[in-house]
N, C-alpha and C positions, 0 to 999 in steps of 0.2 A: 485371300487377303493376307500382309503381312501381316510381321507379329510386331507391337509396337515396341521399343526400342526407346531405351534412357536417352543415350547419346547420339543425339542428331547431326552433330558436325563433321567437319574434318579430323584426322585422325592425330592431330596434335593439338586441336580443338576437346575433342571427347578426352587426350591424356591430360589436359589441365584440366580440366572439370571432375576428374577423377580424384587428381589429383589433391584440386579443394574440398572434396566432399569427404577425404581421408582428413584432411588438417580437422572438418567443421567435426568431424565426429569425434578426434581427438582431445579436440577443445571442450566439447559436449561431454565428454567422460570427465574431464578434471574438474569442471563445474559441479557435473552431478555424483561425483563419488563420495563429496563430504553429506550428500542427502542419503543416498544409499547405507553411509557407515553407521548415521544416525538412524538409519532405521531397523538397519541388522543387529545393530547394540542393544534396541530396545527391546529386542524379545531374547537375546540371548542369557543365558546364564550365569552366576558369577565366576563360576569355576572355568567357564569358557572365558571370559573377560579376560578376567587374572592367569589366562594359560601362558605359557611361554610361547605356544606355538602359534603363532599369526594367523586367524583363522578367515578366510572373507564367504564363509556360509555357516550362516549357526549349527552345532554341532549337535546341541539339543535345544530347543524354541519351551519359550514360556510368558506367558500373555500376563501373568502376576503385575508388571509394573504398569499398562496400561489400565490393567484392572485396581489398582492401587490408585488412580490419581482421581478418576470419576469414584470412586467411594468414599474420596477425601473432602472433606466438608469445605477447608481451606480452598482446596485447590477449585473446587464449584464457585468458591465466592468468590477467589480470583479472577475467573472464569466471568463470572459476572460483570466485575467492574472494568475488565480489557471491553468486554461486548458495549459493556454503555458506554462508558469514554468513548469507543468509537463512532459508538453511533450519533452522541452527542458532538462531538467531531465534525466529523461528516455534514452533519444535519446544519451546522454553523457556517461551516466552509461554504454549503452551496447554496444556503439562501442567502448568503451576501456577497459569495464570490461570483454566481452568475451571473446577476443582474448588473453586478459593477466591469464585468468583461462585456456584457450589452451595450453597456453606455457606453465603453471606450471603445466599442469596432463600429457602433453605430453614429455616434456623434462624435461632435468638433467639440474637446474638453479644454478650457485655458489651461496648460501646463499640462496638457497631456502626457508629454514623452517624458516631463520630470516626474509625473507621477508611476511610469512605465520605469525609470530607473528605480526610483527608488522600493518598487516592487522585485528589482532584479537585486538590490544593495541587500532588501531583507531575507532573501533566498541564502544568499551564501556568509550571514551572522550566523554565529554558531549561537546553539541552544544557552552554552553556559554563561555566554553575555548578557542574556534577556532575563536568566533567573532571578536576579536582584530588585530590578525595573516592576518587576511582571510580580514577584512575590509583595513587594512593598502596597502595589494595586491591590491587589486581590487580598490582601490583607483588609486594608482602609475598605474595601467593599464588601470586607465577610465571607467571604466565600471560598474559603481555606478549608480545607476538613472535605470536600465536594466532589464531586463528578465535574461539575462544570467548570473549576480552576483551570485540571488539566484539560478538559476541551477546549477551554479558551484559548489556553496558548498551542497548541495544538491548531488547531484553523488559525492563528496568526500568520503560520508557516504556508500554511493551503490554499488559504485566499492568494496568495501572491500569485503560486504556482496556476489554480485554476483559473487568473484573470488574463494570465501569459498564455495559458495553453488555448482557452477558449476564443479569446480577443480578436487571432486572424478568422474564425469559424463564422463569428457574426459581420466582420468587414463581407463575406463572400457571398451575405444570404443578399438580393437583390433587391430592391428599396421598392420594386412594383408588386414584392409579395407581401409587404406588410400595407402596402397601399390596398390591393383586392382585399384582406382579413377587414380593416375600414368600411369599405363598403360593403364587404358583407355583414354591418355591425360592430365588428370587435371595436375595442377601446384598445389603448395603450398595453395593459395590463393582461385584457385575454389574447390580444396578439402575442404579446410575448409568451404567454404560457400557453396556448394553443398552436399557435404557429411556429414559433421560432425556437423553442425548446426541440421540441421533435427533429424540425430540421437539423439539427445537431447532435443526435442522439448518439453518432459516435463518440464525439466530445465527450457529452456528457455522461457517459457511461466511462468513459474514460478516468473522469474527473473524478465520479463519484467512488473508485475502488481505491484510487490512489488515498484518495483524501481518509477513506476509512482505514486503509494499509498504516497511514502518517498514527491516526491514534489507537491503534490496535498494536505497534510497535512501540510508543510511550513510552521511556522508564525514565527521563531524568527527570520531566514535570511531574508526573505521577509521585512519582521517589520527594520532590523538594515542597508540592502544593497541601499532600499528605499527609500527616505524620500517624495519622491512625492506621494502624496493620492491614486492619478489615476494610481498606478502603483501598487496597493496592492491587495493583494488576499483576497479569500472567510474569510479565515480563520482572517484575521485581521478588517473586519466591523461586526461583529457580534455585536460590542457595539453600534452601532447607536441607537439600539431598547430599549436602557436605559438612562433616562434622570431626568430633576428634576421634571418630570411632574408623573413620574411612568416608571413602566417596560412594556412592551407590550411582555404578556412571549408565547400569540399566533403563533405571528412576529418571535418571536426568536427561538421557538419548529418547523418552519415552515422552518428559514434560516438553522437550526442546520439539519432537514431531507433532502433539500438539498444537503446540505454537505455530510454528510457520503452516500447519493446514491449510488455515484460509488463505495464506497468500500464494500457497501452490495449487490449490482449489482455484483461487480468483484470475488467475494464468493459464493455468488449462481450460479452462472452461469460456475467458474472456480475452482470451489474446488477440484475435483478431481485432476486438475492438481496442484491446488499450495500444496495440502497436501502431495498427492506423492512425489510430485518435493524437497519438504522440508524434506521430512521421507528416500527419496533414494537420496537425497542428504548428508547426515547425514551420510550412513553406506557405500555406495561403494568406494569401498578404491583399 
């Protein structure tokens, strides 16, 4: 038997393909070398930092600033209030942004497509239009000082996006499957949650990472909804590690890989579903 073989083609066929897969990895380095820096910085030392000579492999490695941020009481609480915000996030996004992309792939709505613009209007306002609006609300309702403010607005943002993303998923699912769920008993409500969830599980899995990525990255609501310290996320203490004494950019390379963890965690490990979910959320119409 042969031996299998990358390039299949013709021989100026397999030199373009060569040739793209040199660009794709080139491009692959410059994306991923500010991750890499950020994480060689975090165990390096200060004396290596502050070297004059450029170094891209630590020269002596030290775990002190990782071990500095989970001993920090601060930085646990912070830690805490990115996890609920997002979870609270999240959890807001998709029990009202599912059911309302249900209703619009599945039925005939009056003003449907104005409702679909104006879903598309709210996508691309920026955050710092909505802080006045949105702070004056949540003011008059109390709930200033909270978890839930910035969740709130935080799925203001999600719902849109997961009513777009999901919308063509449910036009696709076929009207004789919710009809069989009927006769086999289901009601409206178990169909949907039995049946037609699942069917979509790309989707929604898709939906469900994005939407907790939207409030696990937070800092202008968090920052404006807040004003108590102890109530702020990851994303708004990254400045403690700079002062008049100097920067500690170890501390900060160290709080900064933290941070994006989960969202290179929820990529490796989920890509397949959030690429799909986004590529066949895009064309099935």
């Amino acid at each position: 038997m042969g031996k299998n073989k990358i390039f299949t083609g013709t021989p100026r066929e397999n030199r373009k393909d060569i040739v793209l897969c040199l660009i794709a990895f080139l491009i692959a380095i410059v994306f991923l070398f500010p991750i890499y820096w950020m994480a060689i910085t975090s165990i390096k030392v200060d004396t290596d930092i502050f070297s004059k000579t450029l170094s891209f492999i630590p020269r002596a490695v030290t775990l002190d600033p990782w071990i500095e941020q989970f001993t920090d009481a601060a930085f646990l609480t912070s830690l805490r209030n990115s996890t609920l915000i997002a979870l609270f996030s999240m959890t807001i996004s998709l029990v009202l942004g599912i059911p309302a992309a249900y209703a619009m792939g599945k039925y005939r709505i009056p003003g449907g497509n104005i409702i679909l613009l104006v879903f598309l209007v709210t996508q691309m306002m920026p955050a710092s239009l909505l802080l006045t609006p949105l702070y004056l609300t949540f003011s008059r309702a109390g709930i200033l000082n909270s978890y839930l403010a910035p969740a709130l607005a935080v799925a203001s943002g999600s719902i849109p996006f997961i009513v777009i993303t999901l919308r063509p998923y449910f036009k696709t699912i076929p009207k004789s499957l919710d009809e069989a769920a009927r006769i086999d008993g289901c009601n409206a409500f178990s169909s949907f949650i039995r049946i037609m969830i699942p069917t979509i599980k790309t989707g929604s899995i898709t939906v469900l990472v994005i939407s907790f990525l939207h409030g696990w990255n937070d800092l202008v609501y968090s920052m404006t909804f807040n004003v108590n310290a102890d109530m702020r996320p990851l994303t708004a203490n990254i400045y403690k590690f700079m002062d008049k004494y100097g920067t500690k950019w170890n501390s900060i390379m160290a709080y900064g890989a933290i941070l994006v963890l989960p969202v290179i965690l929820a990529f490796v490990f989920l890509q397949k579903y959030i690429v799909g979910g986004l590529t066949a959320g895009a064309v099935k119409e």
